[in-house]
C-alpha positions in Angstrom: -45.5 93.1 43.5 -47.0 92.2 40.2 -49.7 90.2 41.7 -50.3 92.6 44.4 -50.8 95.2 41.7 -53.2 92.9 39.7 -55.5 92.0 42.9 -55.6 95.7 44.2 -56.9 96.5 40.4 -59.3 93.8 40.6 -60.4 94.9 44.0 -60.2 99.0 42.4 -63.1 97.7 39.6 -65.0 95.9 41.5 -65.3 98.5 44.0 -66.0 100.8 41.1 -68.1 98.7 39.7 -70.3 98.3 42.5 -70.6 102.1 43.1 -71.9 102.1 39.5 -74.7 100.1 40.3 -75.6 102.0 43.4 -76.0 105.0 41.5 -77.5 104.0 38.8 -79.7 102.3 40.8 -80.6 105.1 43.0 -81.1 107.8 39.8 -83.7 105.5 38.7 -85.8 105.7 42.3 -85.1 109.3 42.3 -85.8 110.2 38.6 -89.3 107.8 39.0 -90.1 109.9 42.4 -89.9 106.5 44.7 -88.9 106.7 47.9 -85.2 106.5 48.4 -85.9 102.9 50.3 -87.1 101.1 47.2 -83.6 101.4 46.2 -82.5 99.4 48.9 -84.5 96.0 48.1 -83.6 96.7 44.4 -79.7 96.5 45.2 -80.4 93.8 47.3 -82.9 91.9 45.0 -79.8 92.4 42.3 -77.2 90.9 44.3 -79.3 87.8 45.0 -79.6 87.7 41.1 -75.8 87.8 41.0 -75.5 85.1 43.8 -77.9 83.5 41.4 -75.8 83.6 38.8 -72.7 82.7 40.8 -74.8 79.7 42.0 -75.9 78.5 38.7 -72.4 79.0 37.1 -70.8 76.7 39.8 -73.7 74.2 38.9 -72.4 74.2 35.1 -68.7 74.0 36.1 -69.5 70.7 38.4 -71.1 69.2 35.0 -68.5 70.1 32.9 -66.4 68.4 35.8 -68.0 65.4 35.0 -69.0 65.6 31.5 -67.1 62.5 30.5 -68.8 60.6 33.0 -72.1 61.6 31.0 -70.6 61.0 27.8 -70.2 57.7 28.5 -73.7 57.0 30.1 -75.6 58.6 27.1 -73.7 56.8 24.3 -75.2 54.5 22.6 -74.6 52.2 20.0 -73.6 55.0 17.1 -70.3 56.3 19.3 -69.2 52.4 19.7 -68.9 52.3 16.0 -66.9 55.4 15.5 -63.8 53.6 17.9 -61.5 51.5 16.2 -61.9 47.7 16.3 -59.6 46.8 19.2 -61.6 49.4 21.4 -64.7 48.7 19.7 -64.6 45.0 21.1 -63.7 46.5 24.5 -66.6 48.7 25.1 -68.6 46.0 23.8 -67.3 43.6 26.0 -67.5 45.9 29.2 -70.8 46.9 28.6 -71.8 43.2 28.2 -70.2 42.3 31.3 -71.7 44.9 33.4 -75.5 43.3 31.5 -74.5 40.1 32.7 -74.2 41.2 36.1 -77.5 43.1 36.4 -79.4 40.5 34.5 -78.2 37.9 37.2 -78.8 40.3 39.9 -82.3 40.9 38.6 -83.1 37.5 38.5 -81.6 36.5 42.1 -84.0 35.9 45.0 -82.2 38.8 46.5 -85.3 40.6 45.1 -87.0 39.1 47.6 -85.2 41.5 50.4 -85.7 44.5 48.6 -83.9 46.3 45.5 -81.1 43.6 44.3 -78.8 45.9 43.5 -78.3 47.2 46.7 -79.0 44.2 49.7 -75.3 43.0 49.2 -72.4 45.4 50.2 -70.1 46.1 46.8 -66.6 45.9 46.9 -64.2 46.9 43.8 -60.9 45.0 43.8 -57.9 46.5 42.0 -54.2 46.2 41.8 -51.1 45.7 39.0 -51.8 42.6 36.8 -50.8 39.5 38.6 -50.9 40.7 42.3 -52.9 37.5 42.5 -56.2 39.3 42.9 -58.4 36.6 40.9 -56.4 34.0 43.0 -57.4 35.7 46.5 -61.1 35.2 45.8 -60.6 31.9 44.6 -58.9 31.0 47.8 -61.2 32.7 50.2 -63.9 29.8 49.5 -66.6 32.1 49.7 -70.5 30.7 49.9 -72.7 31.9 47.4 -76.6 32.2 47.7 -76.9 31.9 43.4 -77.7 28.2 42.3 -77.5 29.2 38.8 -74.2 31.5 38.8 -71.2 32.4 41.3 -69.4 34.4 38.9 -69.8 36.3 35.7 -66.2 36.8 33.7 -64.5 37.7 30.9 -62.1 35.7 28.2 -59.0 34.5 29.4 -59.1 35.6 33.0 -60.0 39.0 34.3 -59.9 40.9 30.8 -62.0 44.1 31.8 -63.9 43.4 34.8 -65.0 39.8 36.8 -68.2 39.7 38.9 -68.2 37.2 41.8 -71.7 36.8 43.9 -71.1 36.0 47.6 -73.1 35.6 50.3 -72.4 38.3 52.2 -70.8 40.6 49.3 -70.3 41.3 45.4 -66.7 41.5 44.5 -66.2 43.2 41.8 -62.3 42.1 39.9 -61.0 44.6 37.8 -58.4 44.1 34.9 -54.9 44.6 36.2 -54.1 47.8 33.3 -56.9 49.9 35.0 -54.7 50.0 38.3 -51.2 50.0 36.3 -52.1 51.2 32.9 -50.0 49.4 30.4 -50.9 51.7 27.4 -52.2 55.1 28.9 -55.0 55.8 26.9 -56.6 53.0 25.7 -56.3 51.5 29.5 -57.4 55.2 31.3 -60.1 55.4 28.8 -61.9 52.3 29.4 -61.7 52.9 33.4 -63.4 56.0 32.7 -65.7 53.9 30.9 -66.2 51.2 33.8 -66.5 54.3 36.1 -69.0 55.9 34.3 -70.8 52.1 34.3 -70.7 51.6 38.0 -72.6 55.4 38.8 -75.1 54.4 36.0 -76.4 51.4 37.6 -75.7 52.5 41.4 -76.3 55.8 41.6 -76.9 55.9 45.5 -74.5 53.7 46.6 -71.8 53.0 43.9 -69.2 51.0 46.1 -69.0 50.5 49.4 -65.1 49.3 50.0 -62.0 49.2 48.0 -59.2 46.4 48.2 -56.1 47.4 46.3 -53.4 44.1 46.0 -49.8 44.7 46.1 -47.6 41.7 46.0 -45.3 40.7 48.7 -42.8 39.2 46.0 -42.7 43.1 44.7 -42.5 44.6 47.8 -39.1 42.8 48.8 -37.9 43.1 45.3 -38.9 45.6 44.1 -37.1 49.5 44.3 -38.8 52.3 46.7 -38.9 54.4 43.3 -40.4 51.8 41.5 -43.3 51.1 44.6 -43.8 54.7 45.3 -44.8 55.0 41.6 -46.8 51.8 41.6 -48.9 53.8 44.5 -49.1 57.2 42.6 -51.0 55.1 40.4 -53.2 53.5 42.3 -53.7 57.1 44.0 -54.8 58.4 41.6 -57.3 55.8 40.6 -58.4 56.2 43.6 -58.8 59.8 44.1 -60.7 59.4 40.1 -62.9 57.2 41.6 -63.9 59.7 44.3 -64.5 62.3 42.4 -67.0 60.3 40.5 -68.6 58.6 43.0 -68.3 61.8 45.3 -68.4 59.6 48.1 -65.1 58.5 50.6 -65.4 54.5 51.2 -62.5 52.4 53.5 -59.4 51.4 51.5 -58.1 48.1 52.5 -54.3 46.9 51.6 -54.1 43.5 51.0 -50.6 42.2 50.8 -50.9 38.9 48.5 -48.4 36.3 48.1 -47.3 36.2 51.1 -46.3 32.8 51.1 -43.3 34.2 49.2 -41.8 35.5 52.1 -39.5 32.6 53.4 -41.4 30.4 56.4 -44.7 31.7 56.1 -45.9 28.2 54.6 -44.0 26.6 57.4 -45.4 29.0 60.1 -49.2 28.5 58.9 -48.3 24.6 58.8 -49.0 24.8 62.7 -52.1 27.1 62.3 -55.3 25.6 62.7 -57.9 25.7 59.6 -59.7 28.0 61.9 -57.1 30.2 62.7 -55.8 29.8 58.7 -59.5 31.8 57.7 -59.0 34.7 60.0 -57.6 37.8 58.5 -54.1 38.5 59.6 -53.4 42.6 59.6 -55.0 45.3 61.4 -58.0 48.0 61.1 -57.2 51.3 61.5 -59.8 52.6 64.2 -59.1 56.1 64.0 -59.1 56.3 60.6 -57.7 60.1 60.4 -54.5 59.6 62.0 -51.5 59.6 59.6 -51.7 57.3 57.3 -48.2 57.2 56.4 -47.2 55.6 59.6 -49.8 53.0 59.5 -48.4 50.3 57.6 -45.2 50.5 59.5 -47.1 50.3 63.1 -48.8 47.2 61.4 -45.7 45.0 60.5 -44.1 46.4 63.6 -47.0 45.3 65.6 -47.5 41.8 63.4 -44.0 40.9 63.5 -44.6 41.0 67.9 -47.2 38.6 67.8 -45.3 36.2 65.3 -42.6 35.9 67.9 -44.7 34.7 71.0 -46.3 32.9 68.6 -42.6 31.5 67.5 -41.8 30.9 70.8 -45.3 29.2 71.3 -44.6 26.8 68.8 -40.7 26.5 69.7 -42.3 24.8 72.9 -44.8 22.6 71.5 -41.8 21.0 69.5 -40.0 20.2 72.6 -42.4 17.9 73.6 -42.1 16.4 70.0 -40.1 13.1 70.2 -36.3 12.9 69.9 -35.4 12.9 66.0 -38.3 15.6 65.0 -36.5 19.3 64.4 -38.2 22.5 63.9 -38.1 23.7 60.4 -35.7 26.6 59.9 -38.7 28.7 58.1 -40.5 28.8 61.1 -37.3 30.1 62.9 -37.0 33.3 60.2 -40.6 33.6 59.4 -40.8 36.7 61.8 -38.2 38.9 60.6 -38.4 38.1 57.0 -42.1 39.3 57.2 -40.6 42.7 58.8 -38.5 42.9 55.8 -41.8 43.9 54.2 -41.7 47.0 55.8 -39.2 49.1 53.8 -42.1 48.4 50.4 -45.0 49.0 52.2 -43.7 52.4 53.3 -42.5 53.5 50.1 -46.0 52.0 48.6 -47.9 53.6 51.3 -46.4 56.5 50.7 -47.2 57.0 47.0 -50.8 55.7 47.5 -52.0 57.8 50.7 -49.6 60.0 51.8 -51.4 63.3 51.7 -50.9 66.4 49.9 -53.2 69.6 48.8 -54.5 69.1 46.0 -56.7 65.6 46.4 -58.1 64.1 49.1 -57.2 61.8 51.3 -58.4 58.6 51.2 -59.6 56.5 53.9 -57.3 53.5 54.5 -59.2 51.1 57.0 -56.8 48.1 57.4 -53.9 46.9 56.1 -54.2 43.2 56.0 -52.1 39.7 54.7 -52.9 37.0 52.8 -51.3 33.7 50.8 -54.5 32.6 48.2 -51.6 29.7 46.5 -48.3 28.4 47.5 -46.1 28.1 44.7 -42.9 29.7 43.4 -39.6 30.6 45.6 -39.9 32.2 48.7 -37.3 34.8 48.9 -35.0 35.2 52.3 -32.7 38.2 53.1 -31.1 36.3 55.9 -30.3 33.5 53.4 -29.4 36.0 50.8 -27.5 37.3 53.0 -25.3 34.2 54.0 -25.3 33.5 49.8 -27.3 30.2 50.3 -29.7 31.0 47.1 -28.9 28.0 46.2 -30.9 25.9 49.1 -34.0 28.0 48.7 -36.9 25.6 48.3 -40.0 25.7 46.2 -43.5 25.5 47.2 -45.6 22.6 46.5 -48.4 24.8 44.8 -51.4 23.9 47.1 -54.3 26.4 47.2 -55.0 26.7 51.3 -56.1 30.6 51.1 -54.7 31.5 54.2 -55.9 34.1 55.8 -58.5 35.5 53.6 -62.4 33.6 54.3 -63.3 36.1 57.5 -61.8 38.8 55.9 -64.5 38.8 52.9 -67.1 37.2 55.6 -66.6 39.4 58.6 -64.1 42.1 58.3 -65.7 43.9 55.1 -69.4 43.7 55.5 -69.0 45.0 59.2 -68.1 48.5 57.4 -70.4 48.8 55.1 -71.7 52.0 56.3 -68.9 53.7 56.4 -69.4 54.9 52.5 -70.0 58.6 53.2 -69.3 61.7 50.9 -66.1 63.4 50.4 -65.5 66.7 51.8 -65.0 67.9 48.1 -69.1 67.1 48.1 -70.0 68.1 51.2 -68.3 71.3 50.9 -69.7 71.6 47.4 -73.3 70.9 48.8 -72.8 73.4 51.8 -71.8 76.2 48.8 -74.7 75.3 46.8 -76.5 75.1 49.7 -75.8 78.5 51.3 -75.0 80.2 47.7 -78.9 79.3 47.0 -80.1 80.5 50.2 -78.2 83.6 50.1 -79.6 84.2 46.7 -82.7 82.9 47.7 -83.2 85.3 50.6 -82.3 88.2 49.0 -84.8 87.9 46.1 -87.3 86.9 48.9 -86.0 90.2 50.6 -86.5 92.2 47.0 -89.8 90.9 46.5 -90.9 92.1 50.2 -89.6 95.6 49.4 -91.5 95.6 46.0 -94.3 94.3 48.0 -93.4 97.1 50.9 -93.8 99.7 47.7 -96.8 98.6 46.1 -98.6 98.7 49.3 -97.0 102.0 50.2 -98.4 103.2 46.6 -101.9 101.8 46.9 -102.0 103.6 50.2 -101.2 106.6 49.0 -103.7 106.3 46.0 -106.6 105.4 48.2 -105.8 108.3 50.5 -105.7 110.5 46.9 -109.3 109.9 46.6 -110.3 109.9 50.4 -108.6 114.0 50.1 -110.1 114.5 46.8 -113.7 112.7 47.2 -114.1 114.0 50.9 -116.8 115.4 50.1 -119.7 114.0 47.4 -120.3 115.6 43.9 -124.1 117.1 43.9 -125.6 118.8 40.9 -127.7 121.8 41.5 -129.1 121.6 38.1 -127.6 124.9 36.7 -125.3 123.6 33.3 -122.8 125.9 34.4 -122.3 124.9 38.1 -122.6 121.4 37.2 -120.1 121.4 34.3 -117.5 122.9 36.9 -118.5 120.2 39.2 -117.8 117.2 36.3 -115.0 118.9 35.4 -113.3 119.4 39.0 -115.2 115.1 39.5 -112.6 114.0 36.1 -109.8 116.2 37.4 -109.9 114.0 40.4 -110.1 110.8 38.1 -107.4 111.3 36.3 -105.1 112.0 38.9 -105.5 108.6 40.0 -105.6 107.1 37.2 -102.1 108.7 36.5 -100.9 107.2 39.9 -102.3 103.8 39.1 -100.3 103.9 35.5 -96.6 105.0 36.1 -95.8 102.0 38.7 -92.8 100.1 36.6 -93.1 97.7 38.9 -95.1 94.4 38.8 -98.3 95.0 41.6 -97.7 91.4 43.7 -101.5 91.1 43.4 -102.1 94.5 45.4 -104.5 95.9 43.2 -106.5 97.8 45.4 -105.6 101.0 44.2 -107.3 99.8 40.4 -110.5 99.0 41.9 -110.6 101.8 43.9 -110.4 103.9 40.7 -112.6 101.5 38.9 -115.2 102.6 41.2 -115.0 106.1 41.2 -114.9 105.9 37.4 -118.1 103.9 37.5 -119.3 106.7 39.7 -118.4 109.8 37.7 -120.0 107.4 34.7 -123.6 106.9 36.9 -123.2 110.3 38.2 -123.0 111.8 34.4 -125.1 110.0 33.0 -128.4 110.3 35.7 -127.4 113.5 36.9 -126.4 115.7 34.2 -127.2 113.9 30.6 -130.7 112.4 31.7 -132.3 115.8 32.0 -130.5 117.8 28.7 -131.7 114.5 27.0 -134.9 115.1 27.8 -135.3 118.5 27.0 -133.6 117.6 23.5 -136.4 115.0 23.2 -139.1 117.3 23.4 -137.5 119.4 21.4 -137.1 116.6 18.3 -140.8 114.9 19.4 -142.3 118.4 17.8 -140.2 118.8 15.2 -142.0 118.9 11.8 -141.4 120.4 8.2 -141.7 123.7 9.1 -138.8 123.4 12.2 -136.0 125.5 10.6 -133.2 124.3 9.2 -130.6 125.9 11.6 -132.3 123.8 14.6 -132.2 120.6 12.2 -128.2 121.2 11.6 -127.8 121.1 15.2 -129.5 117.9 16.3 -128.3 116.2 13.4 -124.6 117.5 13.9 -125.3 116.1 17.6 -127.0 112.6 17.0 -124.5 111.9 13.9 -121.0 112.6 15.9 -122.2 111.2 18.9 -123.2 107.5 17.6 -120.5 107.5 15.9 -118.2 107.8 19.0 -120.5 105.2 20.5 -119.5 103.0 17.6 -116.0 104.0 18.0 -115.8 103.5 21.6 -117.9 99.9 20.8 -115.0 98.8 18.9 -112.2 99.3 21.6 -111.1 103.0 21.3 -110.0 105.0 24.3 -110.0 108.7 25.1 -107.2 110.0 22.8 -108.9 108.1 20.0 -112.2 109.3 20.4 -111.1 112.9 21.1 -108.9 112.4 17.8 -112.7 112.0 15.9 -115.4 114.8 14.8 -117.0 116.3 17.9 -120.6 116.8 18.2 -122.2 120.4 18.5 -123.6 120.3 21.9 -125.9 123.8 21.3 -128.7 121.4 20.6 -128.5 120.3 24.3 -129.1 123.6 25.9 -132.1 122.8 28.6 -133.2 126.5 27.2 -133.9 127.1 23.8 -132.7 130.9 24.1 -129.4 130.1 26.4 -126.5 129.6 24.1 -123.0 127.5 25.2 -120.0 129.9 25.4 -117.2 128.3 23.7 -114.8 127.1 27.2 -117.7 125.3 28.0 -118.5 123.2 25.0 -114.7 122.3 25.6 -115.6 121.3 29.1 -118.6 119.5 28.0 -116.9 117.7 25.0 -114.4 116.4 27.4 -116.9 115.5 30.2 -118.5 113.3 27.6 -115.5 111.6 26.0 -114.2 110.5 29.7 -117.6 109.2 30.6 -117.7 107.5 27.4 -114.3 105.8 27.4 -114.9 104.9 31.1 -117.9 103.0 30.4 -117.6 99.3 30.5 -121.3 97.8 29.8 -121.4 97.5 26.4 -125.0 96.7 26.3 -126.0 100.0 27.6 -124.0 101.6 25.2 -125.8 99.4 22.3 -128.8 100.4 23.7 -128.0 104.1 24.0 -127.0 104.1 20.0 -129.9 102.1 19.1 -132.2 105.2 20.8 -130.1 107.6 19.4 -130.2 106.0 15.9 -134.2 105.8 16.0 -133.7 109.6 16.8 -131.6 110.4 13.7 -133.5 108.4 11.4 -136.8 110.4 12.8 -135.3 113.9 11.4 -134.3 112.9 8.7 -137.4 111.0 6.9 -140.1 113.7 8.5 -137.9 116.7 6.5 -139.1 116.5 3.6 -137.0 119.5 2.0 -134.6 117.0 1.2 -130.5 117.6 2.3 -130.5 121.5 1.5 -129.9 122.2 5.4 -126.8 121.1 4.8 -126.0 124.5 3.3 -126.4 126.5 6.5 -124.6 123.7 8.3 -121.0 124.0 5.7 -121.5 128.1 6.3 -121.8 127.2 10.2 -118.6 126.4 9.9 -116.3 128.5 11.4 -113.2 127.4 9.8 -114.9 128.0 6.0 -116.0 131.6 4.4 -117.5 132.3 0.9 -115.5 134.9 -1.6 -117.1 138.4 -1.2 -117.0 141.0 -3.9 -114.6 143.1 -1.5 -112.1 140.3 -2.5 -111.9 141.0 -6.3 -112.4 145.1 -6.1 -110.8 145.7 -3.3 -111.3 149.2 -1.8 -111.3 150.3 2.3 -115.0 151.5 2.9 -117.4 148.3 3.4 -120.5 148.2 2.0 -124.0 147.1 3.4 -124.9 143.9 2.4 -122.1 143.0 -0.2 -123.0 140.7 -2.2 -121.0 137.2 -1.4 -121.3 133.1 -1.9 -121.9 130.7 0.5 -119.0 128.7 1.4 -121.4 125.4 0.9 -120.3 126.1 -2.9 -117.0 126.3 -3.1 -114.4 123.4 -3.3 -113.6 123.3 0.2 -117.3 123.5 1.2 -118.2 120.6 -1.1 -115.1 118.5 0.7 -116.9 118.8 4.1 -120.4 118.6 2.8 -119.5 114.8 1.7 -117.2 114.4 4.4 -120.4 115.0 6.6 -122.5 112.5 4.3 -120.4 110.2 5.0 -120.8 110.4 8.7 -124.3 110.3 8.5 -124.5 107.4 6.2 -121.7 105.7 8.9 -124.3 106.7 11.5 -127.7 105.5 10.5 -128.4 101.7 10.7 -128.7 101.4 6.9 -127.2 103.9 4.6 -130.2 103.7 1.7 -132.5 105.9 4.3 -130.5 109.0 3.1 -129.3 107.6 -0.8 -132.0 109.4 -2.6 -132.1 112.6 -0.9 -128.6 112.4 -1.3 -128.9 112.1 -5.0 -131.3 114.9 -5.2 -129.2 117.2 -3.1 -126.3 116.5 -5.2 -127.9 117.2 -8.5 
């Protein structure tokens, strides 16, 4: 109940969770004025960021899995140190073994038939110390094709790891304690460390066959506790090494010692040498079938074929002359061997029997073998019948009975069956349809944004097709062609507007931007030959007769004009936009009037100042604009070198100023009747007069070329 409680919570947030999203997700389009679709290919372009995630997550945990594999491979010389000296000479000694071997594979001819490390077939040899592994490949009298080296070992026997270079294969003899550890760590640590060797320096195809060794002498002796632990062991060896390797490769049995079982020796006396090299056991062709059964069908169907072949040789020693018996081991031989049976299940068991939470391996064959005959054979039938005491003892020859085809023949034919576990393939289909699924949906996301931004250049272009359906003409009247600027910026700006609140990236539509680049250049073009050119004109007649008797009241306008208006220029030179231009002093545009006697109404000054300011920040030839201050510069300098009265027009341009008045006597006396011309000051002389007065030096010094034109005028005015 408990757990059910916990999962429908889980389920409950997630749910909630997911909602969340939606709506948040969907308050955003709405509040931003998208259409309600966009939020579609945003939820979907964040789930494949959380498959992402997921994806990426799953990639860490599988190198985590495996981080002491990498530990191992990247160490160098500095983490040997830090181990103590026993496992410090270990290491030392298993990476110099493993140098050994690749040196002499490097320097093979097998270079000759393409990468040396991977023409021969590998296959790793394991098994409890003494199972006569090292013995079995002695006895096998395998060819080499090295001159120089067959075999590359440690100290005293197989101490970490023995390489042997065959023919047709590279056996690989581990040390007994990495099958059967004897002390747990130390032993599990330096497998780890011979695993992590192997992947390093064959990466593609690591092994391709593993022979585990179990004693005949054990499996007769030995308790079904005892062997069903033996095989946990070597289960889980294996199942370690496919996890590393990620690959499933054929598991062969190899019962050794066989000679122990009572008349083997006897029985293989009548063999051939030919028949003596052929393997004696059985490949499992189905290779999915129960494993557990196997090694039982195998004796059972072994132990059939050693009794015709009993009664074969039972005939053959009839025709033997009078005085000859048969020898009493080749009489049992057959149903001592099936007393094998009983271990090998209980081994089996342990080893391959399979549960859920490894993999199965892939037992190909169960197979028997004899690499030297010495010791005591043990018999249950003489056991049995308490005649220990006439057991013999074998003379110690070393025949290696059947073992040369099964090295030559039997293991190099199934080479190819090395293929990945299903932990790997089902780990590669995940990451496989985890990254599609991710991938598909941002693919999906990014057509949506790309649906949008097409769907909002459309409706931008179609702004100005509505708004500039018509083309902007100027009658030449400044009040008709002010409204037509202003209603030509309106227009402008509304796209520009659209064009600025996308919050999306564009996906290289930028139609839409050039589009209102054009129309911009336009209105500029427009502005500047239609409507400036001619008021220019006129005020360039108007300054081309100016002389010292032009009063002062027309001077403070042209200067007021030229003076604010290169200074923009400058302003706009330097990188400003419309809010910081607009934020500077704005020129008095009375001294553009095309008729001396018209005067501008303040609304449309406004209108003008901001038809100017837009067709100055939308300008993007900076050369013109150079050009256009240089003119106006020459213009400035013009009036204020032929006025010859000095800077006093500057008086009338402070009481111009709307925003400053003079004291009048009214303000001291007082009293409600005015009086006809009251006497008053100009409000050029007081405080707040003087303030703007330099203020407006200031911009004329910042407008002129060079600043001394004006210095001793300004001196004089200021005296």
């Amino acid at each position: 109940m408990k757990q059910f409680l916990l999962k429908a919570l889980k389920f409950f947030l997630i749910i909630t969770l997911i909602l969340l999203a939606v709506s948040l997700v969907f308050g955003l389009v709405l509040w931003l004025s998208w259409p309600w679709w966009v939020g579609l290919f945003v939820l979907v372009g964040l789930a494949g960021l959380w498959i992402g995630l997921i994806f990426i997550k799953k990639i860490m945990l599988r190198r985590r899995e495996q981080h002491f594999v990498n530990q191992v491979i990247n160490q160098d010389e500095s983490y040997i140190q830090t181990l103590g000296a026993d496992r410090k000479d270990s290491a030392l000694e298993l990476q110099q073994r493993w140098k050994e071997a690749m040196e002499a594979l490097r320097k093979s001819h097998l270079k000759k038939l393409g990468n040396p490390l991977y023409v021969l077939p590998w296959y790793l040899i394991i098994g409890e110390s003494g199972s006569g592994k090292t013995t079995a490949i002695k006895s096998a009298r395998l060819s080499s094709p090295f001159a120089e080296v067959t075999r590359t070992s440690g100290i005293s026997g197989t101490r970490n790891c023995d390489w042997w270079f065959f023919e047709q294969a590279i056996l690989i003899d581990t040390a007994g304690r990495y099958a059967i550890p004897v002390d747990e760590g130390r032993d599990r640590d330096e497998w780890q460390k011979f695993l992590s060797q192997l992947i390093r320096f064959r990466k593609k195809e690591p092994i391709n066959g593993l022979v585990v060794t179990v004693s005949a002498d054990k499996l007769l002796s030995g308790s079904a506790e005892v062997l069903e632990e033996d095989g946990r062991k070597i289960r889980q060896r294996i199942d370690e090494l496919m996890r590393v390797l990620g690959a499933r490769f054929p598991v062969y049995l190899l019962v050794t010692k066989c000679d122990l079982v009572q008349g083997m020796t006897q029985f293989c006396d009548q063999l051939t040498e030919k028949s003596q090299k052929q393997a004696m056991g059985m490949i499992n062709l189905r290779m999915t079938g129960d494993t557990e059964t196997f090694p039982e069908k195998v004796v059972r169907a072994i132990g059939e074929k050693l009794r015709n072949l009993r009664l074969l040789m039972l005939q053959k020693a009839e025709n033997r002359t009078a005085g000859q018996g048969v020898d009493p081991g080749l009489l049992l031989f057959p149903e001592e061997f099936e007393r094998l049976r009983p271990g090998l299940n209980a081994f089996s068991k342990g080893a391959f029997q399979k549960n859920p939470y490894q993999e199965s391996p892939l037992l190909r064959g169960l197979f028997f073998s004899s690499g030297r005959q010495e010791g005591t054979p043990y018999s249950h039938f003489l056991n049995a019948l308490g005649l220990i005491g006439t057991q013999e003892v074998l003379p110690g020859t070393s025949q290696g009975l059947f073992l040369h085809d099964l090295f030559t023949k039997i293991f190099p034919r199934d080479r190819a069956l090395f293929a990945p576990t299903q932990q790997t393939l089902e780990w590669g289909r995940l990451t496989r349809n985890l990254g599609l699924t991710s991938w598909v949906a941002v693919v999906l996301a990014l057509c949506g944004l790309l649906s949008f931004t097409f769907v909002k250049n459309l409706q931008t272009i179609r702004t100005v097709s509505r708004e500039f359906s018509k083309p902007a003409l100027l009658s030449g009247e400044l009040f008709d062609d002010v409204v037509t600027m202003d209603r030509f910026r309106e227009a402008v700006l509304k796209v520009e507007k659209q064009n600025r609140h996308w919050w999306i990236p564009r996906m290289g539509l930028n139609q839409s931007l050039r589009v209102e680049n054009t129309i911009k250049e336009k209105y500029c073009r427009l502005f500047k030959d239609g409507f400036m050119l001619p008021l220019e004109e006129q005020m360039t007649q108007s300054m081309t007769g100016f002389s010292d008797a032009t009063p002062d009241q027309v001077i403070v306008q042209y200067v007021d004009y030229l003076v604010r208006r290169i200074n923009l220029i400058k302003a706009r030179l330097k990188g400003a936009g419309a809010e910081q231009l607009a934020a500077m002093e704005q020129p008095s545009y009375g001294a553009v009037v095309i008729k001396p006697d018209h005067t501008l109404i303040p609304e449309l000054k406004e209108k003008f100042a901001g038809l100017y300011l837009h067709s100055l920040s939308w300008r993007r030839d900076p050369v013109a604009l150079n050009r256009e201050m240089n003119d106006l510069q020459t213009w400035l300098k013009h009036i204020l070198v032929r006025k010859r009265s000095s800077l006093n027009w500057l008086v009338q341009w402070a009481d111009g100023d709307p925003d400053l008045t003079g004291p009048a006597l009214a303000d001291f006396w007082g009293g409600s009747l005015a009086q006809p011309e009251e006497p008053f000051i100009h409000a050029a002389y007081t405080a707040k007069g003087k303030q703007r007065i330099d203020a407006f030096l200031g911009e004329i010094e910042s407008a002129l070329p060079d600043p001394l034109i004006i210095a001793q005028r300004r001196l004089e005015f200021k005296k």
